[in-house]
N, C-alpha and C positions, 0 to 999 in steps of 0.2 A: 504493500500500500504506500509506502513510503514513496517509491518511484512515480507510482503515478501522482500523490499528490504536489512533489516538485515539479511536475511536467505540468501539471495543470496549474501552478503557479509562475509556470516561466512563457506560458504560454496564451495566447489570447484569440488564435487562429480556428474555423471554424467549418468546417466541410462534413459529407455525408459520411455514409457508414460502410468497412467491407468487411467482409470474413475474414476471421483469424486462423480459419483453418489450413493455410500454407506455413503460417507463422509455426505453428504447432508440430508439422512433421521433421521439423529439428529435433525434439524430445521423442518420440516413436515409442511403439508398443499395440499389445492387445491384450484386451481382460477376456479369459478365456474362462471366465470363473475360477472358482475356489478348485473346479476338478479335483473329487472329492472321491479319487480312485486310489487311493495310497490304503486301499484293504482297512477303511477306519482306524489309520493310524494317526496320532497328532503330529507329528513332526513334520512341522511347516517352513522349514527351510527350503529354498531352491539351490542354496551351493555356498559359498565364500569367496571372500575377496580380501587379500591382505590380513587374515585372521577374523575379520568380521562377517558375520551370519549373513547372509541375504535370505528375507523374510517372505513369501508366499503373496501376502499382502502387498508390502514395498514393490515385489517386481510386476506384481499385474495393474500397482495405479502406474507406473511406466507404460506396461501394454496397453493400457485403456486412450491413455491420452494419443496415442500413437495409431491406435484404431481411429478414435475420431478425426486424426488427423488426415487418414488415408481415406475418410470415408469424404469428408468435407473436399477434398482436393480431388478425387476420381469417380467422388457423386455415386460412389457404388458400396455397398458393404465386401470386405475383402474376403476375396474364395481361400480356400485351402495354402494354396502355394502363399500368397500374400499374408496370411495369417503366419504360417514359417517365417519367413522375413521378418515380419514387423517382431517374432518374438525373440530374434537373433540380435537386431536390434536395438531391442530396448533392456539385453544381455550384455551387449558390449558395449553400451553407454551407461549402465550399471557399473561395471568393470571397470570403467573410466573415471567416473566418477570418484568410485570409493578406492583407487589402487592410486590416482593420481591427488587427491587432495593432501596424504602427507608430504609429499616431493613439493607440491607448493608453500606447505606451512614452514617446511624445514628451508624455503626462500625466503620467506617473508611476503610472499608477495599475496597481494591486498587490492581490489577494488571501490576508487570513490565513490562518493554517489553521484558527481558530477561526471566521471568516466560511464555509469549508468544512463544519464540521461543524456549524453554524448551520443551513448551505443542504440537511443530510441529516436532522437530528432536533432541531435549535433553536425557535427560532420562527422561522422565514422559510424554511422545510424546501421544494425548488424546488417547483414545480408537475407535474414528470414524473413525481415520487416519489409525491406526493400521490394524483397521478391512479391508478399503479399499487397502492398499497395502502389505496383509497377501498372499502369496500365496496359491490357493487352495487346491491344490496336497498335497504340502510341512507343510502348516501349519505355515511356517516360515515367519515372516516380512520383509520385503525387505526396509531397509533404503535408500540403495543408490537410487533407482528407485524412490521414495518422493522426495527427493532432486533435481532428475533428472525435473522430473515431474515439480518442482516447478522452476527451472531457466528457464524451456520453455512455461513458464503460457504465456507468451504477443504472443507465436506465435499459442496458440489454438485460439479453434471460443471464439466470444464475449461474445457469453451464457456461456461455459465453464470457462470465465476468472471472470462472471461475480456472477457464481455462487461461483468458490473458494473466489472472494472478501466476496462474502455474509456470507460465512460459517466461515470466520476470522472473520467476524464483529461478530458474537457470540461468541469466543470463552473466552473471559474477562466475559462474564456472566454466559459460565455454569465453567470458573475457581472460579468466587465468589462465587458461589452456592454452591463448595464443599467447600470452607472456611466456609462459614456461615454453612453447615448442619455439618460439622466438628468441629465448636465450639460448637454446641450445643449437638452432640454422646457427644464429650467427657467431656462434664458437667454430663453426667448422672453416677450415684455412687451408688450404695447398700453398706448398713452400715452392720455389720456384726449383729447386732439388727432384720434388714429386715431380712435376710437370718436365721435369727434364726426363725424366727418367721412363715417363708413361711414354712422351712421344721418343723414344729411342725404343721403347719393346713395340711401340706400332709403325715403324717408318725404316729401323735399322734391319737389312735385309743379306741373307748370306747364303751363297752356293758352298751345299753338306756334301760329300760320299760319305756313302753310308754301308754297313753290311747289316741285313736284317735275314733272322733265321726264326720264321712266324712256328709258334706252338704249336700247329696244326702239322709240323710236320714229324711230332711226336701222337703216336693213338691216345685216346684218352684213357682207352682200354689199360694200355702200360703203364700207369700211372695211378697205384692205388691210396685212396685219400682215409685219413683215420676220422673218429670224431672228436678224438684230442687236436689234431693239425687245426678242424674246423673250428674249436673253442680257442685254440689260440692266437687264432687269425682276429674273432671274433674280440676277445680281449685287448686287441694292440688297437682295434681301426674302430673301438665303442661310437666314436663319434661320428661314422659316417651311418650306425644304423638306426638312427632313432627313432622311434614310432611312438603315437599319439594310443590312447586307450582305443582298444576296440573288438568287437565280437565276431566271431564268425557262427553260420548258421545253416545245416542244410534244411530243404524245405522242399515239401510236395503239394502241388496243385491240382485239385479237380474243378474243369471249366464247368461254368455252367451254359452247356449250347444249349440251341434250338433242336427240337426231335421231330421225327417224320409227323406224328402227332401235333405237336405246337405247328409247323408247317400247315398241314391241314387245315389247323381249327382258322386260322389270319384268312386261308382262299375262299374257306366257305363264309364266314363273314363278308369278305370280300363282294363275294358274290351275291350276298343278299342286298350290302349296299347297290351295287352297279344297279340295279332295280329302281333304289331310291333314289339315286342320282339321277337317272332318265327324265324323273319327274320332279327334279328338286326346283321349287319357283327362285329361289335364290342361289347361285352356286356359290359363290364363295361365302357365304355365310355354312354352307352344309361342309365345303371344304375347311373353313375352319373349328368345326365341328369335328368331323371325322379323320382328318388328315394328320400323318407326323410331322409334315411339313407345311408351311405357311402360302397360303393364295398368290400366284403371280398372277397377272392378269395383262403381261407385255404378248405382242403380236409377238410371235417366231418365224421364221422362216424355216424350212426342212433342214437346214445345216444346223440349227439348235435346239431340234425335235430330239426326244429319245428315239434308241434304235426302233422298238417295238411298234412306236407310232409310224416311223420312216417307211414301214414293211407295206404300211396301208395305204399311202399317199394314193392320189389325191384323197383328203379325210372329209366327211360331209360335214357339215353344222349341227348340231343340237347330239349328234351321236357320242354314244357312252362305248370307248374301246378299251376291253382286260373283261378280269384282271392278268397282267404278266407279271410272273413271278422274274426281279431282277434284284442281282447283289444284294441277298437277305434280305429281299424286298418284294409285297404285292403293292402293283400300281393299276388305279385305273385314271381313264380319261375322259375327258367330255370335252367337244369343241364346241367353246362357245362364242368364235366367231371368225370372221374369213373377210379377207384384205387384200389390195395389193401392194408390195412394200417399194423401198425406192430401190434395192439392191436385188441383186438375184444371186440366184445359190443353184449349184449342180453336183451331181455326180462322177467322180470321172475313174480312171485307172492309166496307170503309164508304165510303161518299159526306160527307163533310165539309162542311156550307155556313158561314161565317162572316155575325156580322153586322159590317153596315158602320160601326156605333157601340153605342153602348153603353144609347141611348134605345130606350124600349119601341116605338116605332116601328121601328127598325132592328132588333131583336129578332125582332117579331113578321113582318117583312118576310121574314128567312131564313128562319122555321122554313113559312112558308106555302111557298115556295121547293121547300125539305126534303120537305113533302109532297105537295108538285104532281111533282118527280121520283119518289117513292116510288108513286104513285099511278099516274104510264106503268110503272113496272116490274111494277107487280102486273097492268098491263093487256099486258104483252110484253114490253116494251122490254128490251136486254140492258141487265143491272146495268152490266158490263165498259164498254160503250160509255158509258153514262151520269157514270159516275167517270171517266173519259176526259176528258168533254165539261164537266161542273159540279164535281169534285173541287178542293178546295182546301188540301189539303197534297200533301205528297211521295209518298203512296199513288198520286197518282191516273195516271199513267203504267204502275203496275202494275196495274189495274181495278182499283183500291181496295184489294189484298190487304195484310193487316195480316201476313200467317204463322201460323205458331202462338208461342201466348203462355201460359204462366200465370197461373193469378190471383195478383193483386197486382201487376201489372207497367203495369197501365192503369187511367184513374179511376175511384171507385166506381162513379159512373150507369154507365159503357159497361159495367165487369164485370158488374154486375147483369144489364143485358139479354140478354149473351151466356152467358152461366153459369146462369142460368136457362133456354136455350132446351133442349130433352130429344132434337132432333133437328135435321139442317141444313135450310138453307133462309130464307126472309128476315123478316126479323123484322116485324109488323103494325101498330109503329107506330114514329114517329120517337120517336129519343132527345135527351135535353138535358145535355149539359157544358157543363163552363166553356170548350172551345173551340168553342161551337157546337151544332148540330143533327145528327145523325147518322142518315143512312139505313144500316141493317147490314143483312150476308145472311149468315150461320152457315155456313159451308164445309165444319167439322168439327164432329159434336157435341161437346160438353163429355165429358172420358174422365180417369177417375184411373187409369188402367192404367198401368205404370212397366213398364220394361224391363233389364235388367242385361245390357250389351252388351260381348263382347269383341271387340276390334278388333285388323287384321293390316296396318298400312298400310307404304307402301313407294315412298320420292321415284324419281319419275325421273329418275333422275342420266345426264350422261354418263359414258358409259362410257368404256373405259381408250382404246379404240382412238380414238373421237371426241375424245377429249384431247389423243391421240398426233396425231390430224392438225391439232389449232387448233395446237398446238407447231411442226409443221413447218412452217404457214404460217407462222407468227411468225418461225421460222427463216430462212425465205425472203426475207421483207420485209428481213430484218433484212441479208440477203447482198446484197440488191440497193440499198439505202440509204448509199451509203458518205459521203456528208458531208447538209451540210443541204438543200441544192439536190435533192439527189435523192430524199431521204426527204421533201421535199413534193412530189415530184411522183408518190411512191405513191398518194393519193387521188384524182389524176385519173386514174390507169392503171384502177384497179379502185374502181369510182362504191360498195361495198358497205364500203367502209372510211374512217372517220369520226377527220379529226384535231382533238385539243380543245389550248386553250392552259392553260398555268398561271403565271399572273405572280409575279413578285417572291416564290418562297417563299423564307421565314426559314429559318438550319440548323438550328434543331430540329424542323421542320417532319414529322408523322407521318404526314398526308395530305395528295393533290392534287388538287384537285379534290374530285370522288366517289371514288376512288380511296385507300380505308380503308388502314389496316398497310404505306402504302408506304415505308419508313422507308429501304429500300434503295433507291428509287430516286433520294431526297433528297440519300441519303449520296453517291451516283454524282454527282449534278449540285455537289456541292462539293467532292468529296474528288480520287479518281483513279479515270482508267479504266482498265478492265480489262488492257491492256498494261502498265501501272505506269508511265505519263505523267500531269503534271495532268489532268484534264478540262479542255479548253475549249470553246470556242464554237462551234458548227458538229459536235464528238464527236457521235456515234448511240451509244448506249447497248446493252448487252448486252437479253435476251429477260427480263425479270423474270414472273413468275408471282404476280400479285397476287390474292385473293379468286379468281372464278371467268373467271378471265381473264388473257391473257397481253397486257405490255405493253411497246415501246417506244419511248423517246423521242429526240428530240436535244435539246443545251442551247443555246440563242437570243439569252442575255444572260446576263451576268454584273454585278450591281451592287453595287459598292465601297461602305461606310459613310461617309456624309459628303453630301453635297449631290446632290441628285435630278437625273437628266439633263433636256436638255430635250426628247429624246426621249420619254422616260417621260411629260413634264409637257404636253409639248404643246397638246393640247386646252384642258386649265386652264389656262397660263401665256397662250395665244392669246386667249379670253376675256377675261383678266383687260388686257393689252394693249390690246386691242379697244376696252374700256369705258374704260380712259384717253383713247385718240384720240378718243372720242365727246364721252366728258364735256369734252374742248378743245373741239369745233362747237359745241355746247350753249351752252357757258361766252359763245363768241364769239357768237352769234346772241342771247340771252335778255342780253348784256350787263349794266351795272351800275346806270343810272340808275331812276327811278320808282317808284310801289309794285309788289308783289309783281302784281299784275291788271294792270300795265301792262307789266310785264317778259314774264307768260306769253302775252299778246297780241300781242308782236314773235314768239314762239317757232309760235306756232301751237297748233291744237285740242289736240294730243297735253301742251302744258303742263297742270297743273292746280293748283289754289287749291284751298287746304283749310283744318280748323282740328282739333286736335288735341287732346285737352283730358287731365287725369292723367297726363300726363309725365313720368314717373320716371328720374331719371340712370342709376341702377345698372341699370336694367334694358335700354335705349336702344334702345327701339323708338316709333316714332309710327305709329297708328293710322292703316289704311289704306294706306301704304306701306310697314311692313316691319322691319326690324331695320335701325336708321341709326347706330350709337353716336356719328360726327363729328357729325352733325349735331344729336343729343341734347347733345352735352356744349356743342356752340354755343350753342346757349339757354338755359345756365343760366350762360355766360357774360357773356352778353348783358342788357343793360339792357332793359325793358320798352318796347315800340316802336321799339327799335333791328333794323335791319337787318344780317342777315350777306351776307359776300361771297359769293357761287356754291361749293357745296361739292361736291365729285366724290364719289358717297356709294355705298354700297353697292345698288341697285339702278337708281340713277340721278344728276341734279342736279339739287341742294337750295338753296334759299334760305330759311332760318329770321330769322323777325320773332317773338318771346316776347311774349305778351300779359299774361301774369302766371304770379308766381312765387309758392309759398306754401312758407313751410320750416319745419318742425316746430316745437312749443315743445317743445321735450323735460325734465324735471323732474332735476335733477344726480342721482337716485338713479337714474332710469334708464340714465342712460347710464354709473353705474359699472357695472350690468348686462351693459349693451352691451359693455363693455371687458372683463367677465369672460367672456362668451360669447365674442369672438372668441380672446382669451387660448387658450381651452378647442380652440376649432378648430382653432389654430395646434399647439399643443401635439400632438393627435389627430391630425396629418401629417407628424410631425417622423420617425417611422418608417420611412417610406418614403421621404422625401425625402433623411434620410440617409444609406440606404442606396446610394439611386442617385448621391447624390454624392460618398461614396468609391468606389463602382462607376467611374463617370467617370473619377472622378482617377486612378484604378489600371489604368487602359488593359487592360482584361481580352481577351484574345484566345481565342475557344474555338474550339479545333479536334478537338474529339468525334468530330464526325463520319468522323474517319478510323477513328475503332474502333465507333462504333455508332451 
């Protein structure tokens, strides 16, 4: 209150009123209720931040504010996916909050109230506010209308006065937040040292020979790997395997389709409509009535008729044609009226020959081609078989049929020919585009007849009973499944049921697999099961109902944040073991004395001699072998004709000899450049980096997933 009443005392200006709900989705969230599924437990915590609780209550008036702010801004209440979001949201602005406020107190740093009222109608007025009273049209910000807006806050509704309170009560912590991210951009410095040295690893360039003797040219067979080698791989390189908490789960699905039965019952309803329809005095009132889809009421012409209707052309007026059963679909029709449009539409098919170049020989070679076919056809030959046999696009599997089309949808030359023909049948001479030579035959004449078609269409769903039986299979599996031993031995019982795996999902995780909106089955594999026990290992999950299918799983693994099993790694961790042991034969066999041609000669064929030539540090790949960065940086080590010792390198072993090195003359102007450019970079990542690093430090523990 405080804010507003300074603003309304500094202030005398007077304009209309706008919504605050742009202002508002800076704070974000959604109140999803109390979601009162934690098995009548009390423990109302959602997670921690820095050693403090975060409260059940606390994070859903975040989500609530954050809901209305999405609803006021996109006029729409938020589906599924946008409820995810806003509650990630208004998690990690929680997190910000409470993990960043001591790092400011231990600054000191403090906003006036005059930095306040600065940040509402000063000059550095926030960007929330901006954005909410920018005009749309104009582009332009409208101050006096903020002003306006804000001396008549006490005579809007209570939500409205109650939300601009809420939206002040932040506005001292995203001002801190730019202090604090602003002391820390502008500590960052590149020395003119750095900037030396960056453009000498991007610009300094050197012709290598090389001898590379790739691992592959030992079996993998011959190289056997322990599970101590793999733990102590595992132990030296901890920091390249770290992994975030997560579950894995396998899980079987029974769809629930449509049965010859549910088919049925849709055609003979179908049917009784087509009846009612004949005589309906209104149609699109009965189409909106009976249909799954909504009244057109645009003329068509035959090229944006359905097929079914195309089959009956010309179609009469008032007639009722179906039902046709198309793509899990019965459709019927009714024409309810008949026009002539300004375009016309036809049917046609073509033989396509390309030429083999672009010389007037190759030219001339197709279209002789084009008329040597054209000329069997006119003497019998089927067209169909011939587009079969010489076609050369995608037509030709179909006898060349093109469908129908409108003009304008195909080159000039081909429309011409077809749109000038006055009846079907094939045309008397070949055509010329620019893909080619064209044999056409006119299927449809050229017709501007339009048609205004109402339609009664109707999915074949299953039905309640067909549902009710995929349920009580699920049911059944699910009785006979009692730990994990036995629910894989459901797919070999019954060969008609298919189990899929899902690795390592994260707990925010909203899908599995293919397996869209399964947010509850995510929650089940981290949270508790349905007795009100943790989940563990080996648990079968309850029958979930996901999309058009019922699904369940067991949970397979559980993995802790912190350092990757070597179960998980195995395959990688094996490999990468492997190619150690190998690059030791190598190392022993290609030995140390000689030149490079005399070393790969003890090795055998599989060694190779190369030469390498723009060699760039920073980037540390050599030509012909691959991405080396060891062995790049060796050579700019390395003195000109000097040899390195045997390097165990990323796709094999390396010996680099540098034949020359060339390093930039760079001009002292440029490389203040260079020092401001990285400056700028640095600076441009300071957002993110900070964030994740009081993230870190504040040992954040989310446990959402036990309410959503």
């Amino acid at each position: 209150m405080a804010l507003i009443n300074t603003i309304r005392e500094k202030s005398g200006i007077a304009v209309g009123l706008v919504a605050v709900g742009m202002v508002l989705f800076i704070v974000g969230g959604d109140l999803v209720g109390g979601n009162n599924r934690l098995f009548n437990r009390n423990d109302q915590t959602v997670g921690e931040v820095a050693g403090q609780k975060v409260e059940l209550a606390e994070y859903n008036n975040a989500l609530e504010q954050a809901k209305q702010a999405f609803i006021a801004q996109q006029q729409r209440q938020p589906d599924d996916q946008a409820l995810g979001y806003l509650r990630d949201q208004a998690w990690n602005q929680t997190i910000y909050r409470m993990a960043f406020k001591p790092e400011w107190d231990k600054l000191g740093l403090t906003v006036s109230d005059d930095e306040l009222v600065d940040m509402v109608q000063g000059e550095n007025i926030n960007a929330g506010i901006k954005q909410a009273f920018t005009d749309q049209q104009t582009g332009q910000f409208d101050k006096a209308r903020l002003v306006e807006y804000l001396k008549n806050l006490d005579k809007l509704p209570p939500e409205n006065q109650a939300a601009w309170y809420n939206f002040e009560a932040n506005l001292p912590a995203e001002r801190l937040a730019n202090k604090y991210t602003a002391l820390l951009k502008n500590s960052v410095y590149v020395t003119s040292a750095e900037a030396k040295r960056f453009n000498q690893l991007q610009n300094t360039k050197a012709t290598v020979k090389y001898l590379f003797v790739p691992y592959g040219s030992i079996s993998d067979s011959a190289v056997k790997v322990t599970d101590a080698q793999l733990q102590a791989y595992l132990d030296k390189n901890k920091s390249k395997y770290k992994v975030e908490e997560g579950r894995s789960v396998e899980y079987i699905t029974i769809p629930v389709v449509a049965l010859q039965e549910d088919s049925t019952s849709v055609k003979n309803s179908m049917g009784e409509l087509a009846t009612q329809f004949a005589s309906a005095p209104v149609d699109s009132l009965f189409v909106s009535a009976n249909s799954d889809q909504p009244y057109n009421n645009a003329f068509r012409s035959p090229a944006d008729l359905p097929e079914e209707l195309r089959k009956q052309l010309p179609l009469t007026q008032g007639k009722v044609y179906g039902p046709y059963a198309e793509n899990g679909t019965y459709s019927l029709y009714k024409v309810t009226g008949t026009k002539a449009g300004t375009q016309s539409a036809a049917r046609a098919s073509h033989i396509l020959i390309k030429a083999d170049g672009t010389t007037p020989e190759a030219k001339a070679a197709a279209k002789a081609k084009a008329q040597d076919i054209l000329n069997k056809i006119k003497a019998g030959a089927d067209f169909g078989a011939m587009a079969r046999q010489f076609g050369t696009d995608g037509t030709k599997d179909q006898g060349g049929d093109l469908g129908w089309f409108g003009q304008g949808r195909m080159v000039p030359e081909f429309e011409k020919a077809i749109f000038g023909a006055t009846a079907p049948g094939l045309l008397p001479n070949v055509v010329e585009t620019s893909f080619g030579y064209h044999v056409i035959k006119v299927t449809a004449a050229p017709t501007k007849q339009t048609y205004q078609v109402a339609e009664v269409v109707k999915s074949i769903a299953p039905s309640d009973a067909t549902r009710e039986a995929a349920y009580a299979k699920a049911q059944q599996l699910k009785g006979e499944a009692t730990d994990l031993e036995s629910f894989r031995k459901l797919v070999t019982k019954d060969k008609t049921l298919v189990k899929q795996e899902a690795k390592n999902l994260d707990r925010g995780a909203r899908s599995v697999n293919n397996l869209q909106n399964a947010r509850e089955l995510v929650r089940w594999a981290f949270g508790f099961n349905q007795t009100g026990g943790e989940t563990k290992v080996g648990d079968i999950s309850e029958v979930y109902e996901i999309g058009d299918q019922y699904v369940i799983a067991a949970l397979t693994e559980q993995r802790a944040q912190g350092t990757a099993s070597i179960a998980a790694l195995k395959p990688e961790l094996t490999a990468m073991v492997r190619n150690e042991e190998k690059a030791k034969q190598i190392m022993a066999k290609i030995g140390t004395g000689g030149s490079l041609e005399e070393m790969a000669a003890k090795y055998g064929p599989a060694a190779q001699v190369g030469t390498a030539s723009d060699v760039v540090l920073g980037q540390g790949n050599l030509a012909n072998v691959g991405f080396e960065p060891v062995a790049v940086g060796k050579a700019f080590a390395l003195k000109p004709g000097q040899k390195s010792a045997p390097i165990k390198g990323e796709q094999g072993v390396l010996v680099i000899e540098p034949v020359s090195v060339a390093a930039p003359q760079t001009p002292a102007a440029d490389l203040k450049a260079v020092q401001q450019q990285l400056a700028q970079q640095r600076a441009q990542q300071q957002d993110g980096k900070i964030y994740e690093a009081i993230k870190a430090h504040s040992n954040v523990k989310d446990n959402r997933t036990k309410f959503f």
